[in-house]
C-alpha positions as CSV (number, residue, x, y, z in Angstrom):
1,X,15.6,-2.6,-3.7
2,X,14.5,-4.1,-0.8
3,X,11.1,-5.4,-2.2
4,X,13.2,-7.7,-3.8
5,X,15.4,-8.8,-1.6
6,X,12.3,-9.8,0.9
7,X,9.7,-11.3,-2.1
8,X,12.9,-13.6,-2.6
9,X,12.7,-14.3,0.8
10,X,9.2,-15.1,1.0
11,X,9.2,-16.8,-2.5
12,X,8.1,-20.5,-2.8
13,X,7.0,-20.1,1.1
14,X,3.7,-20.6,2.2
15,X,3.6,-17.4,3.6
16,X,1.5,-14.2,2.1
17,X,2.5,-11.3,1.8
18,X,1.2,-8.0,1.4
19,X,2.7,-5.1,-0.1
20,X,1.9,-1.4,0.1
21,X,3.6,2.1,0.1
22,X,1.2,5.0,1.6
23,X,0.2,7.6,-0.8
24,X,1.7,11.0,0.2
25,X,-0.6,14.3,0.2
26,X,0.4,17.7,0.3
27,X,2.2,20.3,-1.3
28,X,5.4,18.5,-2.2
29,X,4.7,17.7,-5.8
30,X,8.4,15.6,-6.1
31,X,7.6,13.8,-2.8
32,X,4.3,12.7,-4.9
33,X,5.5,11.9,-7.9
34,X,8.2,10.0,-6.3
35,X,5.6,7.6,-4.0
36,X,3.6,7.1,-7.1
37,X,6.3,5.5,-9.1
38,X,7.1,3.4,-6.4
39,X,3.5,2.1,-6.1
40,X,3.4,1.7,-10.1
41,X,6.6,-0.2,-9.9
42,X,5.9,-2.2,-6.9
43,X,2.4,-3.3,-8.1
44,X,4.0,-4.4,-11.5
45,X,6.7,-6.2,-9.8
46,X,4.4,-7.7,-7.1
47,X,2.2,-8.9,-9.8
48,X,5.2,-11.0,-11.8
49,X,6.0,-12.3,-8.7
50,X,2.7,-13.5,-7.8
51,X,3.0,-11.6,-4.3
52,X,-0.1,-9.4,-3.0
53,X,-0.2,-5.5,-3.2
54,X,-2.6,-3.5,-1.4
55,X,-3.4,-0.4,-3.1
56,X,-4.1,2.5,-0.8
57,X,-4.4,4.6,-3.9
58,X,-5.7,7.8,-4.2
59,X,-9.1,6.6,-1.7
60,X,-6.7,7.7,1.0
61,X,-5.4,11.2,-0.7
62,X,-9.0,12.2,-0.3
63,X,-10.4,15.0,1.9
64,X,-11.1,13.9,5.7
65,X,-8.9,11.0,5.3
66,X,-5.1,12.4,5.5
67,X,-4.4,14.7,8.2
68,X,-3.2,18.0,6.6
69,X,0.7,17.0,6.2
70,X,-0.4,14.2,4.3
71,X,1.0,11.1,6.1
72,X,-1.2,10.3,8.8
73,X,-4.6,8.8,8.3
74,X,-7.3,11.1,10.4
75,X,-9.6,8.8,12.2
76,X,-11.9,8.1,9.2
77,X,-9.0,7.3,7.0
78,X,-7.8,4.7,10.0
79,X,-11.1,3.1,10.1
80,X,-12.0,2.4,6.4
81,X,-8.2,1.6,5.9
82,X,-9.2,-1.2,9.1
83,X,-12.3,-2.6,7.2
84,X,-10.1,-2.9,4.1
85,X,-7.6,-4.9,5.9
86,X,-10.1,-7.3,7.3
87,X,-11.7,-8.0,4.0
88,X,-8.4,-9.1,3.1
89,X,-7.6,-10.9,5.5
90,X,-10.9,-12.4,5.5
91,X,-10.6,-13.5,2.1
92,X,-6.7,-15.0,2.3
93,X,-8.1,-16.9,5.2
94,X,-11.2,-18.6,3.3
């Protein structure tokens, strides 16, 4: 998988990374189920690895924030999804 192939990359450099895979809204229930294993595997992984994961989670999934095809953040979604960001990167920076 290519999570892999770039935490080895990174691995034992003094760079951070961040990981994350977009929730996915809508009526495809496979789509879904599919992007929520991948976040519950990559989260795991990223853990063992000691490499970041930002979980957009299900804050993102709710109304006002997805448009209604379910993968682009409306406005409001954009801007608390920018505040999260620079908490982050506040705090990797501190």
């Amino acid at each position: 998988m290519i999570f892999r192939a770039l935490g080895r990359q990174v691995k034992g450099s003094e760079a951070q990374v961040l990981f994350s895979i977009p929730p996915v809204a809508g009526e495809d229930e496979g789509r879904k189920r599919v992007s929520e294993q991948i976040n519950t595997w990559l989260q795991a992984w990223c853990h063992r690895q000691n490499l970041g994961f930002f979980d957009l989670g299900s804050v993102y999934v709710a109304p006002g924030l997805l448009a209604t095809e379910g993968v682009h953040l409306l406005q409001k979604g954009k801007r608390i999804l920018a505040q999260e960001l620079t908490r982050l990167i506040y705090r990797a920076l501190n």
